[in-house]
Structures are given as structure tokens and as C-alpha cells.
C-alpha beads as a LAMMPS data file, in Angstrom:
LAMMPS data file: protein, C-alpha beads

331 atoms
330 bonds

1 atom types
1 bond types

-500.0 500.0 xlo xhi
-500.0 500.0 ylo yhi
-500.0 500.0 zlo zhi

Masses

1 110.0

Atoms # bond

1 1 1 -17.030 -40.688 24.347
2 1 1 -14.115 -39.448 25.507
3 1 1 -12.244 -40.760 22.625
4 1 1 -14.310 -39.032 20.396
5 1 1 -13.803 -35.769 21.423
6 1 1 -10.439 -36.208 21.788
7 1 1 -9.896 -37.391 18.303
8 1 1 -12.574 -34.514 16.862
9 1 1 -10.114 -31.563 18.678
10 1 1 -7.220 -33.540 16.601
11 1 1 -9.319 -33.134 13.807
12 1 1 -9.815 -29.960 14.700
13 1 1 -6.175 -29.057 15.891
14 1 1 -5.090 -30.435 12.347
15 1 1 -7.627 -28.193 10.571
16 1 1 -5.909 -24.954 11.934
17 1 1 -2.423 -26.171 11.773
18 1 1 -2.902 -26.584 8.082
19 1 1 -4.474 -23.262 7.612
20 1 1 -1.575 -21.881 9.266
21 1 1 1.279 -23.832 7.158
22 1 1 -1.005 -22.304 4.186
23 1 1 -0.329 -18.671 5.553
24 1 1 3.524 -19.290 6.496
25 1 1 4.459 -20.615 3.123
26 1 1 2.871 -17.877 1.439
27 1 1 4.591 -15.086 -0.263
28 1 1 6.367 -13.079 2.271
29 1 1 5.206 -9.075 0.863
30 1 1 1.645 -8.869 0.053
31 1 1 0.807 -8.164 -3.921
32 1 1 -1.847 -4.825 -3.923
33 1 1 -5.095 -4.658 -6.403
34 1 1 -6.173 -1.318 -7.367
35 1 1 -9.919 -1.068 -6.439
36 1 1 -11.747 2.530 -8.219
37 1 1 -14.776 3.530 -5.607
38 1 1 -17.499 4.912 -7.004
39 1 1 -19.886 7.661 -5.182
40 1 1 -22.535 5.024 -4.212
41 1 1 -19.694 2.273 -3.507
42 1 1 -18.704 1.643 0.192
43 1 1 -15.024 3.144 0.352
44 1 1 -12.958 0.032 2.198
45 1 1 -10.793 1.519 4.327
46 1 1 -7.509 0.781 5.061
47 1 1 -8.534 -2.877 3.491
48 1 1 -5.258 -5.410 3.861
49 1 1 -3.861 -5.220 -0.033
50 1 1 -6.682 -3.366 -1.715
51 1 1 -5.448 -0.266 -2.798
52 1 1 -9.007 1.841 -2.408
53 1 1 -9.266 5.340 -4.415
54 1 1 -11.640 8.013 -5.615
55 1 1 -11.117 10.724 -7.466
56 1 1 -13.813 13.407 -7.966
57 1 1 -14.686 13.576 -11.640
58 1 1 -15.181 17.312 -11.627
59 1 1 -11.765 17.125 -11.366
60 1 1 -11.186 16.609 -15.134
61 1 1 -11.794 20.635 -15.741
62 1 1 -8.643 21.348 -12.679
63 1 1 -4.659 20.448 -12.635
64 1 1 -3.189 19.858 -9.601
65 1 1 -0.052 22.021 -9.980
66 1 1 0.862 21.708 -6.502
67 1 1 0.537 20.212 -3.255
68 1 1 0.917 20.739 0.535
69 1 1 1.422 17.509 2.870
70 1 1 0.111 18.679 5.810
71 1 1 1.679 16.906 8.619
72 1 1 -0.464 13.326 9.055
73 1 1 -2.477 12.302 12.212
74 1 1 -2.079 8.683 13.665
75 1 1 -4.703 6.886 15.737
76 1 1 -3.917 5.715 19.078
77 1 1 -4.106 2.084 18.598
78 1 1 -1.272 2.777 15.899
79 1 1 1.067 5.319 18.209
80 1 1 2.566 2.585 20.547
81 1 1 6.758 2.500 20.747
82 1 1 8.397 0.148 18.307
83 1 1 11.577 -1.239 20.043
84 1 1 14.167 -3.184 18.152
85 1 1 17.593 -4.931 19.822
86 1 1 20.551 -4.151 19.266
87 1 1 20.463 -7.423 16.699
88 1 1 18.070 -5.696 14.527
89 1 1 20.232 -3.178 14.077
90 1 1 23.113 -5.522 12.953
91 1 1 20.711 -7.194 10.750
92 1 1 19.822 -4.137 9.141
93 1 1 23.438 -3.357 8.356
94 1 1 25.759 -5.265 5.365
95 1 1 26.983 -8.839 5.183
96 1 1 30.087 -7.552 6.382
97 1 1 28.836 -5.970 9.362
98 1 1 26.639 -8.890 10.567
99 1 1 27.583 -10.023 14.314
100 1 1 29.538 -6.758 14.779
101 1 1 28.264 -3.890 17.107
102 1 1 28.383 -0.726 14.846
103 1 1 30.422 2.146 15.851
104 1 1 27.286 4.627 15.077
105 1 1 23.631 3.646 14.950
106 1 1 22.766 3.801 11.213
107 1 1 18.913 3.210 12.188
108 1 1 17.037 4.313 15.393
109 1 1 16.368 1.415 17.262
110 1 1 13.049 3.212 18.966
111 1 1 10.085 4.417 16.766
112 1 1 7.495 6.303 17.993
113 1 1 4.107 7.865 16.934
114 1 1 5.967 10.776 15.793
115 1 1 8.931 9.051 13.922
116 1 1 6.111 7.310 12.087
117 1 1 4.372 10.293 10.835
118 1 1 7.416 11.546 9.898
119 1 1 8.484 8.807 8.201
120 1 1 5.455 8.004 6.154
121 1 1 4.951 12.057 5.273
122 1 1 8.624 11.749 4.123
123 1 1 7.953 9.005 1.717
124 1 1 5.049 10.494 0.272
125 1 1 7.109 13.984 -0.452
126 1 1 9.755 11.768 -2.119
127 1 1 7.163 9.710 -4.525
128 1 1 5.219 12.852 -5.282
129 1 1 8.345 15.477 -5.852
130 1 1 9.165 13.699 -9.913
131 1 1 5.829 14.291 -10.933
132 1 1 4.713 17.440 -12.970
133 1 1 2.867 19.145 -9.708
134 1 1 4.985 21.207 -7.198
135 1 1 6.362 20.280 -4.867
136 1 1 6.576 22.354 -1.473
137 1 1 9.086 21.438 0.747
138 1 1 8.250 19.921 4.209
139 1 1 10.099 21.903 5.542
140 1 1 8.359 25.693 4.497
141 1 1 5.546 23.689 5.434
142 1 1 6.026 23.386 8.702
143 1 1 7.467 26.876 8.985
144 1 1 4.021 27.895 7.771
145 1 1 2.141 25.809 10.121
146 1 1 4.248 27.715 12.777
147 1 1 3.658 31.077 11.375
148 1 1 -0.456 30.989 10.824
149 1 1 -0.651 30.899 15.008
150 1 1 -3.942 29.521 16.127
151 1 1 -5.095 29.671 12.870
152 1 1 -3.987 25.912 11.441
153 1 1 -6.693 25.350 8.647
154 1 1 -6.155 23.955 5.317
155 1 1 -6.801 27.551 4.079
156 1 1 -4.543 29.236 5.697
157 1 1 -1.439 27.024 5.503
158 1 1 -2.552 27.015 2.031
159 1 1 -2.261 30.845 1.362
160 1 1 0.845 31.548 2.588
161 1 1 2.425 29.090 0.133
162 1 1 0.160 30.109 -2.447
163 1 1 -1.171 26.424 -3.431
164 1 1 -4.707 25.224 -3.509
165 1 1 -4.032 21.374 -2.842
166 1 1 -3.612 19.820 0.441
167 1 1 -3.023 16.691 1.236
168 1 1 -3.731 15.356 4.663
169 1 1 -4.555 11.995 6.255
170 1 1 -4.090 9.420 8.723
171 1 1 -1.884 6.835 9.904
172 1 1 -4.746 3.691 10.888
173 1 1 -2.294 0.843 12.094
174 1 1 1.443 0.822 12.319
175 1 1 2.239 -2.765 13.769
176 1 1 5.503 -4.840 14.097
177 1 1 4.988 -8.635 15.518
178 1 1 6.832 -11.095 16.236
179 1 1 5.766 -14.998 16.883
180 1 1 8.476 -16.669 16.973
181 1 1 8.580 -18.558 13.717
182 1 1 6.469 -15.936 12.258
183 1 1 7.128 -12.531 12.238
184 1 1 4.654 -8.834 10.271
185 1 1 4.926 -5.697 9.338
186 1 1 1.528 -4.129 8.351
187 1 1 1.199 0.473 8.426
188 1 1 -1.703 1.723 6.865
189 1 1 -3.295 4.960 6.201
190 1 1 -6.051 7.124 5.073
191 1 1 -5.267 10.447 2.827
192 1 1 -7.000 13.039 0.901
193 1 1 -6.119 15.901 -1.450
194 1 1 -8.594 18.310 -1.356
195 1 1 -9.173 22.011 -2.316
196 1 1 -8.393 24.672 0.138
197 1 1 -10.479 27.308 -0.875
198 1 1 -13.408 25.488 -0.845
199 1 1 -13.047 21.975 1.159
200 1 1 -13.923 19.826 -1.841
201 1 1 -12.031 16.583 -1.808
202 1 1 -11.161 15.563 -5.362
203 1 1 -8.994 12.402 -4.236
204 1 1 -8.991 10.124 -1.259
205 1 1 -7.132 6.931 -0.860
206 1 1 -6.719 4.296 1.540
207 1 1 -4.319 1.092 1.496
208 1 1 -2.701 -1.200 4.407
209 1 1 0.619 -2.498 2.838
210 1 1 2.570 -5.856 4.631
211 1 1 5.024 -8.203 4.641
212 1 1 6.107 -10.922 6.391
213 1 1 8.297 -13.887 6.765
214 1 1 7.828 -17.268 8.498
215 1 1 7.870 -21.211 7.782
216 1 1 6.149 -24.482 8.649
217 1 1 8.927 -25.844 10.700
218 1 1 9.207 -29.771 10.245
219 1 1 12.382 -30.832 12.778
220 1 1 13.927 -29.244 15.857
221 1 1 16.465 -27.692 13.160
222 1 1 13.522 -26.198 11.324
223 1 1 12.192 -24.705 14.156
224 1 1 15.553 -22.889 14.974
225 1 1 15.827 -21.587 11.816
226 1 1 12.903 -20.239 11.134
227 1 1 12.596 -18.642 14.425
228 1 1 15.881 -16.712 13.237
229 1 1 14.331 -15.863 9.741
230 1 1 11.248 -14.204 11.521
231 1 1 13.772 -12.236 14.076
232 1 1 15.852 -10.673 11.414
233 1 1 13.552 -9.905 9.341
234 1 1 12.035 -7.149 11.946
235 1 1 13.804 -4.494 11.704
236 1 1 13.991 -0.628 11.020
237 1 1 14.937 -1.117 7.639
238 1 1 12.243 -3.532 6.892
239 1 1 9.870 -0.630 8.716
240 1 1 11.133 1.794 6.012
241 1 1 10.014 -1.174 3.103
242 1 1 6.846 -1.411 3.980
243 1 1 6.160 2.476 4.725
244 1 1 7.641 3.259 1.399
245 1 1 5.542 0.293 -0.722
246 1 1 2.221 1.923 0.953
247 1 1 3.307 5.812 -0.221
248 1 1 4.376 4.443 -3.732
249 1 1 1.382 2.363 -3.750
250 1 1 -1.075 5.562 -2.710
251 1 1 0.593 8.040 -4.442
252 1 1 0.361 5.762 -7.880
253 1 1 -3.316 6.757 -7.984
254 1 1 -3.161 10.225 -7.556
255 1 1 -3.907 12.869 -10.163
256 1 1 -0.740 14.505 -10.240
257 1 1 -0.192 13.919 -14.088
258 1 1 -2.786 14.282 -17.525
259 1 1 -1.390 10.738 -18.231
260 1 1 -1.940 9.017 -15.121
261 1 1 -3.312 5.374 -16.154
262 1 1 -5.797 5.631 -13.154
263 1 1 -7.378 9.500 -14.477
264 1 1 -7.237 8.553 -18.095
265 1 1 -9.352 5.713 -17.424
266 1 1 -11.624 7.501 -16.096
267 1 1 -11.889 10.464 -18.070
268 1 1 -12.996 7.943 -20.946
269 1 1 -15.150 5.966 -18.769
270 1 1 -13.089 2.666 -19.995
271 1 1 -12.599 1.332 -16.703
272 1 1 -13.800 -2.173 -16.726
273 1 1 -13.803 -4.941 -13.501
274 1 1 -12.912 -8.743 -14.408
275 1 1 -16.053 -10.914 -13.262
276 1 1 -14.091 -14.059 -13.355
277 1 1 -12.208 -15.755 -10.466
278 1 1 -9.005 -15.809 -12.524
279 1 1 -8.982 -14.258 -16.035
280 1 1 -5.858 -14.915 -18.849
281 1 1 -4.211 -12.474 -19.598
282 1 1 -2.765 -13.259 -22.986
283 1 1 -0.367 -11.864 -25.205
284 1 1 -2.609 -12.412 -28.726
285 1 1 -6.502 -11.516 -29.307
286 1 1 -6.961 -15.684 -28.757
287 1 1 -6.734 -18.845 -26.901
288 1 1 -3.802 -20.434 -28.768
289 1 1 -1.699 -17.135 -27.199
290 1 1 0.386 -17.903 -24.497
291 1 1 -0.650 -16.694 -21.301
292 1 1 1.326 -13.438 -19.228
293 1 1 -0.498 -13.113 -16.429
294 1 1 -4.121 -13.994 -14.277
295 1 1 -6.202 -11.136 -13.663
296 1 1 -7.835 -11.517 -10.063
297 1 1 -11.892 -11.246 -9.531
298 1 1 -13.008 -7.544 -9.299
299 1 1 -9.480 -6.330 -10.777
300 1 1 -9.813 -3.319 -13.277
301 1 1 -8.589 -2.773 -16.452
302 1 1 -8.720 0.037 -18.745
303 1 1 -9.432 -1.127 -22.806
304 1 1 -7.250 0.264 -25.263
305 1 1 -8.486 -1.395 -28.212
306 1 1 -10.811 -4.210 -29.740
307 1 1 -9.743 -6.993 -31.917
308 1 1 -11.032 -6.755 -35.369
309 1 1 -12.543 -10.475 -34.762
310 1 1 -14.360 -12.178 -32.001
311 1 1 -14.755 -11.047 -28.101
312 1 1 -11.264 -10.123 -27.532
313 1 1 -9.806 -6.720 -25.967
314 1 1 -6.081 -4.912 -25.584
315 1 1 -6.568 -4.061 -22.186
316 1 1 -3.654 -2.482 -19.671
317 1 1 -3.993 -2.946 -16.207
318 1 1 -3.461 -0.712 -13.654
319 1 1 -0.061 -1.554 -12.801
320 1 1 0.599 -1.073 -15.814
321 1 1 0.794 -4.618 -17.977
322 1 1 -0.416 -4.860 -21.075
323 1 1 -2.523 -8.173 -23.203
324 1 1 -5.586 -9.659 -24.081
325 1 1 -8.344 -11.028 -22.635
326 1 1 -12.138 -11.594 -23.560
327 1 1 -14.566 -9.103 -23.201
328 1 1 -17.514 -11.845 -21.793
329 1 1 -15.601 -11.881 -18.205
330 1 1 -15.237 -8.046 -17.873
331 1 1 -18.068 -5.785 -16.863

Bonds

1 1 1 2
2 1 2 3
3 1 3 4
4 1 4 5
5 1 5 6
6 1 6 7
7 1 7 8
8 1 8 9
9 1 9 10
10 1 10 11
11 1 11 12
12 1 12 13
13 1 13 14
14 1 14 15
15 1 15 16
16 1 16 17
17 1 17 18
18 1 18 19
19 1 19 20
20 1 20 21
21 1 21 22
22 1 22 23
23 1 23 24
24 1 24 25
25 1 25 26
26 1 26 27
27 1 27 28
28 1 28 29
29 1 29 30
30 1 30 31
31 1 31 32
32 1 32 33
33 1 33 34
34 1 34 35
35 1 35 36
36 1 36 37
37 1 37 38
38 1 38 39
39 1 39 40
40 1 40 41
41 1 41 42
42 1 42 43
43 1 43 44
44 1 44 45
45 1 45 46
46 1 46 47
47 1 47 48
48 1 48 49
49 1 49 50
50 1 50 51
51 1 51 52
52 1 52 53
53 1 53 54
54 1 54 55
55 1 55 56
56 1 56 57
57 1 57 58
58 1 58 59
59 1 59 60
60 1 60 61
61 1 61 62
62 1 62 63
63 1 63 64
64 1 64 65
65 1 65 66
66 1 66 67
67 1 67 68
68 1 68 69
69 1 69 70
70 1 70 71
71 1 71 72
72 1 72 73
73 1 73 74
74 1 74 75
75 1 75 76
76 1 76 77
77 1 77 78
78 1 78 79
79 1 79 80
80 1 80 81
81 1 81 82
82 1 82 83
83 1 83 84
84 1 84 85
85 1 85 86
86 1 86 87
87 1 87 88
88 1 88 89
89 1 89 90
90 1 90 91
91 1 91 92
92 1 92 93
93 1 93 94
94 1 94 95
95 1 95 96
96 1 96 97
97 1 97 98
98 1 98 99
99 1 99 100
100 1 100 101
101 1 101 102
102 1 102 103
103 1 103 104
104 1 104 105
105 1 105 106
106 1 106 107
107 1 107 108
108 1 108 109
109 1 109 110
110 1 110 111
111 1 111 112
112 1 112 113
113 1 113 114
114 1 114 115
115 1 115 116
116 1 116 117
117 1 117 118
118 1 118 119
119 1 119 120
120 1 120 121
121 1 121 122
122 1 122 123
123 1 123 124
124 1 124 125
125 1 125 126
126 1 126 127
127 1 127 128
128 1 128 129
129 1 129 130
130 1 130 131
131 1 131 132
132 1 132 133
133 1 133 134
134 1 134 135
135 1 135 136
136 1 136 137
137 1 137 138
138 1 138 139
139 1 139 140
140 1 140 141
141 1 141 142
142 1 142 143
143 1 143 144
144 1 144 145
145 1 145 146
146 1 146 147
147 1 147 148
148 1 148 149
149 1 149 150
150 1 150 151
151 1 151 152
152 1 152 153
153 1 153 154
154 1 154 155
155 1 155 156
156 1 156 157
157 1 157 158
158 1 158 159
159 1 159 160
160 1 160 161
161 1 161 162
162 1 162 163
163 1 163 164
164 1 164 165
165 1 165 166
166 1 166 167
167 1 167 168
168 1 168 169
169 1 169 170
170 1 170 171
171 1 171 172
172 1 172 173
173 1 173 174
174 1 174 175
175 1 175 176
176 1 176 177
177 1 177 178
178 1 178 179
179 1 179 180
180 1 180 181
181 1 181 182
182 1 182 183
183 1 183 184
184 1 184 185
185 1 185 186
186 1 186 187
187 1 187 188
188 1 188 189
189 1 189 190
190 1 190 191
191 1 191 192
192 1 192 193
193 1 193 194
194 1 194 195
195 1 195 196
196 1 196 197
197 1 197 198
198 1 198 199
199 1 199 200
200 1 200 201
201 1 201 202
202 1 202 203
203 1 203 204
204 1 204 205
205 1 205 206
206 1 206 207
207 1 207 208
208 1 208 209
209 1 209 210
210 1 210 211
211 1 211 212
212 1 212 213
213 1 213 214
214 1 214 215
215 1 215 216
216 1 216 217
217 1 217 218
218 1 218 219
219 1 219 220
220 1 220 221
221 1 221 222
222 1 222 223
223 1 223 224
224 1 224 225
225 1 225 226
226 1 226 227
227 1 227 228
228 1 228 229
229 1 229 230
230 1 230 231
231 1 231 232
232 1 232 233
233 1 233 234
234 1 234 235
235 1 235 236
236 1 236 237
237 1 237 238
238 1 238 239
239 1 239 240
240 1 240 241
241 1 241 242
242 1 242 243
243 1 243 244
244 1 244 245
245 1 245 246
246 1 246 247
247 1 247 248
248 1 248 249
249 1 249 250
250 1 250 251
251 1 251 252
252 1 252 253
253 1 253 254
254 1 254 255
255 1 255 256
256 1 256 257
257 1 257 258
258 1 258 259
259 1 259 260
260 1 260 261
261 1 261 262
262 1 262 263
263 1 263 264
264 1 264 265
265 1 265 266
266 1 266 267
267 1 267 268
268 1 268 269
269 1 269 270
270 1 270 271
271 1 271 272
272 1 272 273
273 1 273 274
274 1 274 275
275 1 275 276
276 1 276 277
277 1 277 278
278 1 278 279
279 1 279 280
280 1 280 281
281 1 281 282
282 1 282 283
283 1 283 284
284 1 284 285
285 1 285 286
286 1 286 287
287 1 287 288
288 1 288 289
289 1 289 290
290 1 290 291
291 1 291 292
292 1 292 293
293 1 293 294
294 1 294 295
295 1 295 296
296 1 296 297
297 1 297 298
298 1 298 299
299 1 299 300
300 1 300 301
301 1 301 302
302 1 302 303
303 1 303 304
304 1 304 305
305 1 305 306
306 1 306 307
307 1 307 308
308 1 308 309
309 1 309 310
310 1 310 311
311 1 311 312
312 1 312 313
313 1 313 314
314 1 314 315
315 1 315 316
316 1 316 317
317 1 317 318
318 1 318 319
319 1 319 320
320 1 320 321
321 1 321 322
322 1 322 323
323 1 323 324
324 1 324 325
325 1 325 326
326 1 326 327
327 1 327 328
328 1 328 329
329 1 329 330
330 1 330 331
């Protein structure tokens, strides 16, 4: 009896081990889908990869020629200290200044719940400023913050820069880990842009954006290694990655521009979901095209034209790549 049980925790012990070579070897930054939620859909968020949106469809009659980003909130489970050594801070540097102290610190090697806001509010300014809206600096944003008093409401701040839109939102995790052979990033956050003068919110997103780096190791050597992989690879530049992926990821679906893939799809109600574990993409209306790509389950596409014969659609999706695919796996 004994035996037994010893050999079922093996069995067991195997089980996880193999589960957990599957998530080491796997691609070290995590690859988003865009996910459109409807009014009646449940809004996921800060889902790991999913990049979840809405955007109010009374929206179609507005532009959104500016914006204020308000300073973002952070939640407390996400405000804890990041500390890095001094070796992060090497490895963040050139090949040529590897195993060197630097003279001056290029990178803060402390980050806390305010050097995260910052950071994160910074990278959504800088992804937002080349589109057609606006842009307010941070800056006379803050100064305006300062100047309305006790009287901090969207409205106000609003007025005094004379812009409608404000964006505002919240940081939901900010975590750096390290486990030896394995080591994460993951920051994610809540936002919405919504009207001043009235409250309405006419866009809302929500995404958790990761990487990470780690190996199965096999021999003592292995082990070594890949314990230095996962060390290095922490770091404040690799904090600045990951921040900037989730604002370039966010800001992607907002309706700062006529042409925006995500609004246009909308606006013609063309915004189909692929019912089909993994769908070919193809680069001809048929199966004797080669293959570009493999749409994921639940992925949406926007149709840009039918094939004059049989089941097949031009269809774009929403990062942006273009083929074919049949019509009986979308819905």
C-alpha cells in the first residue's frame, strides 16, 4: 500500500512537472487578442492577454478632439516597492557596460506605487500624442489639478483646459517575480474616456500585458544557466517593456481616429467572432491558398469583402492582417 501511494504522488509529481516544462518553454511575452464587449456581455477585467474594450455606439455622432489623462489610481495589492540590485542595473545597460558599475544610474533601481503611475500615465500620453485628438500636456494637467483646490472632478479639471474627454483609470496588478529558473513581469490596468460634462463613458478598456523568461533545466549546467536568464531578465528596463506593450495595446482600441480598425468595424456592424478552435487564415478565397496565419477561437475580424464564389471572405483582423477565411466558422 505504501508503494502505491508512493508511486501515484510520482505519477502525480510527474503530472505537474510536465505542466510546468509546458509553461517554461513557452513564448517568453504573451501575444494579446482583441475581445469587443457588448452591453449585455460580462466586461473581463484586467483578463491575462485579452485585450477587453467597449466603446459606446452613440459615440459615432461625437469626435474625440482631445483628451485629459487624469493622473491613474493603483490598488493596494499592486503599490508594493519593486527593488532591483545593482546587477539589474548592469543588465539593463549595453554589452559594453555588462559587469561594470555605472558611473550614473541610468534606471532607478526602486519603483514605487507612484513611479508606476507615472510611468504607465507617461506611456499612454506618448501612444496617444500622434493621433489626430489633442493632446494636453501632463504637465498643464497637473497644474490644473493643483489650481481647481478641493474641487478635483472630471468637470472641473476639464474646464480649465477647455476639453470634454477624460481619461482616467486604474493600475490592478503591477508584479515582478522571480523563481529562480523562472522569472514575470505582469502590470495591468483598467481605463475609461468619458465625457465631462455629462459622465457618460463612451470607451473603457482593460488588459494585463506579461512576459517572462525561464527553461526546463535538464543538468546541473542547465540549472545555472537558466537561473541567470530569469535574473537578468528582471529589470527596470524590462518594467518599461511591459508597461509600454499594455498602453500601446489599450490605446490601439481607442477612438481617437475616423479610421480606427476597431470604430470602423463597428460603425458597419461587420465585426464578426471565429467559432473555430483554430481558423486559416489564407492568402486566396480557397483551400489550395497557402496559409498566413491561425485565427484563435472567439478572435474578431472585421469583413471587407466576399468572394464572388463559394463561402469565402477578405477579412482584416484587428491587428491589422489581412486574408481569407470561410464564412461557416465566423459568427
Amino acid at each position: 500500500m505504501h508503494k502505491k501511494n508512493i508511486s501515484i504522488l510520482s505519477k502525480v509529481a510527474c503530472k505537474k512537472l510536465a505542466i510546468f516544462a509546458m509553461f517554461l518553454v513557452s513564448g517568453c511575452v504573451s501575444m494579446p487578442h482583441y475581445q469587443a464587449m457588448d452591453r449585455d456581455d460580462q466586461y473581463n477585467s484586467g483578463a491575462a492577454s485579452a485585450v477587453n474594450y467597449q466603446i459606446d455606439p452613440s459615440l459615432n455622432e461625437q469626435v474625440i478632439d482631445c483628451v485629459v489623462i487624469m493622473p491613474l489610481e493603483i490598488t493596494d495589492s499592486a503599490s508594493n516597492t519593486i527593488t532591483f540590485s545593482q546587477h539589474a542595473q548592469q543588465s539593463s545597460g549595453s554589452e559594453a557596460d555588462y559587469g561594470k558599475i555605472l558611473d550614473e544610474d541610468i534606471y532607478d533601481l526602486l519603483i514605487d506605487a507612484n513611479d508606476k503611475r507615472q510611468m504607465l500615465r507617461s506611456m499612454l500620453y506618448a501612444f496617444m500624442a500622434p493621433h489626430s485628438s489633442r493632446d494636453i500636456e501632463l504637465r498643464k494637467v497637473d497644474q490644473a489639478i493643483v489650481a481647481s483646490g478641493e474641487d478635483k472632478t472630471p468637470a472641473s479639471i476639464a474646464g480649465q483646459l477647455a476639453c470634454d474627454w477624460v481619461m482616467q483609470g486604474e493600475i490592478t496588478k503591477f508584479s515582478v517575480n522571480n523563481f529562480g529558473i523562472y522569472s514575470a513581469i505582469s502590470i495591468a490596468a483598467d481605463l475609461q474616456i468619458l465625457r465631462a460634462s455629462d459622465g457618460g463613458v463612451v470607451w473603457r478598456g482593460s488588459h494585463e500585458a506579461t512576459t517572462h523568461e525561464g527553461s526546463l533545466p535538464l543538468t546541473p549546467i542547465d540549472f545555472a544557466v537558466a537561473a541567470v536568464k530569469a535574473s537578468i531578465s528582471i529589470n527596470p528596463e524590462q518594467v518599461e517593456r511591459v508597461s509600454s506593450d499594455l498602453a500601446r495595446r489599450l490605446v490601439r482600441t481607442m477612438p481617437l481616429d475616423s479610421n480606427n480598425d476597431f470604430v470602423v468595424a463597428q460603425e458597419r456592424e461587420q465585426l464578426l467572432r471565429v467559432i473555430s478552435q483554430g481558423l486559416n487564415l489564407r492568402e486566396g478565397p480557397g483551400t489550395r491558398f497557402a496559409v498566413s496565419d491561425v485565427l484563435n477561437n472567439d478572435e474578431q475580424v472585421t469583413i471587407i469583402e466576399k468572394a464572388e464564389q463559394g463561402p469565402w471572405m477578405r477579412v482584416r483582423t484587428l491587428e491589422g492582417k489581412e486574408g481569407y477565411v470561410s464564412s461557416l466558422f465566423l459568427n
